[in-house]
N, C-alpha and C positions, 0 to 999 in steps of 0.2 A: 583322184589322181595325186600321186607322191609328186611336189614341187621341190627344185632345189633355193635356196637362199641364194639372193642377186643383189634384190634391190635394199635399202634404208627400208622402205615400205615394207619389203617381206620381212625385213629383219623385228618390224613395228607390228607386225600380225602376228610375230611367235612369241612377243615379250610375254604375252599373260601363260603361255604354255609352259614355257621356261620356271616363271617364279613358282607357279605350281609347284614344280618339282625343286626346286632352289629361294627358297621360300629368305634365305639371308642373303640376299642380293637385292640390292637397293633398283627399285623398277626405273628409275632417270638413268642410272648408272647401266643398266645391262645392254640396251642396245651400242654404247660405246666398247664396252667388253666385246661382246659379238663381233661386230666391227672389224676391230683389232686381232680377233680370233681367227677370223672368216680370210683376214688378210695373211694369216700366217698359216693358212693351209686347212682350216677347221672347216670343213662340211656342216650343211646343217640342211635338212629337210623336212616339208612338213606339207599336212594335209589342210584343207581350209575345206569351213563353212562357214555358213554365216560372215560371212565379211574377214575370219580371224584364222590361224592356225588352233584347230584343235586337235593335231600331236603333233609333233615334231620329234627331231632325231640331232644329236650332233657328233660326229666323230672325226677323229685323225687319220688318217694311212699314215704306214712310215716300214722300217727293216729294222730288225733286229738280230744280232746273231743267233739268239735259241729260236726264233720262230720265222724268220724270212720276212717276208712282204704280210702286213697284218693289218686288219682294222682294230681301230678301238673307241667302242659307243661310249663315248662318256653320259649322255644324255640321251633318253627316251622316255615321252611323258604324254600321258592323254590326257586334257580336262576330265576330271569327274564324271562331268555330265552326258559327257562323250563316250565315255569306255563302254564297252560291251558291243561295239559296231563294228571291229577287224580292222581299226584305225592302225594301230600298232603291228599287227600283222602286215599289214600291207605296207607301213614302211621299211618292217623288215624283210620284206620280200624287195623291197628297192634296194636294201645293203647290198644283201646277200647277191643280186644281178649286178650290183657298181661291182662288189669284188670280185665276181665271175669276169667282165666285162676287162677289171684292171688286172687280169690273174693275181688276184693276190690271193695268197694260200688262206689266210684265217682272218676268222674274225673276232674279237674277244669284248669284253663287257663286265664287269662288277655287277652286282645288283643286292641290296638291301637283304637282309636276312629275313623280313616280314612282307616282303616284296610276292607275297603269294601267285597274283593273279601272271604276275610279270613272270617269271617265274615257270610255270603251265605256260606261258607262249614260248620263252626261251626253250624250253625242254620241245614241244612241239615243233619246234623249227630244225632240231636236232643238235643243240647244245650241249654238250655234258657239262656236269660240275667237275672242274679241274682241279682248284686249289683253292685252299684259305688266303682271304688278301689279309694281313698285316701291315698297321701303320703305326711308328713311330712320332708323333706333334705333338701339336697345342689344337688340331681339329681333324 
């Protein structure tokens, strides 16, 4: 069962889930980030076993003029040891029913160019590749 993020606790069961996938964030530091996040509108969901979150999800809603009411997954991650169970399926089947639920028209997500497996879900859930993301930084 897809859980939403509430409590300090829940946010304590997804920190290993998180670094997994954000491997340069400091693990004392992330649950204060989250926090912070959670309180400025950031969603975050995830599946537990074992005592812990092994996937979670995090994403924004918001409007935009080219695309209207939109989600956007910044974060989807399964432990290692976990993938291959429809962990990640099943929380994207929790999105995709929060944005049916909120009409919001879309949902959008980056993902890694070596992102294979990930990649075969998004396309199975009915994804297209829309564009090239380009960035400008220092990361």
């Amino acid at each position: 069962m897809v859980k939403e993020v509430i409590t300090d606790e829940d946010i304590l069961k997804c920190r290993e889930a998180f670094l997994d996938l954000r491997p340069h964030i400091e693990a004392a530091a992330l649950p204060v980030i989250l926090r912070s996040m959670i309180n400025d509108g950031f969603k975050v969901v995830f599946i537990e076993r074992d005592g812990k979150a092994v996937s979670v999800a995090g994403f924004w809603s918001g409007y935009k003029l080219h695309r209207g009411n939109y989600i956007y997954i910044d974060d989807l991650n399964t432990l290692p040891e976990y993938r291959k169970n429809g962990y990640a399926a099943m929380i994207m089947d929790w999105v995709i029913a929060y944005a049916d639920k909120n009409e919001i028209g879309q949902i959008h997500l980056d993902s890694g160019v070596m992102r294979f497996d990930a990649h075969r879900l998004y396309l199975s859930k009915k994804f297209i590749i829309s564009s090239h993301h380009f960035v400008l930084g220092k990361k």
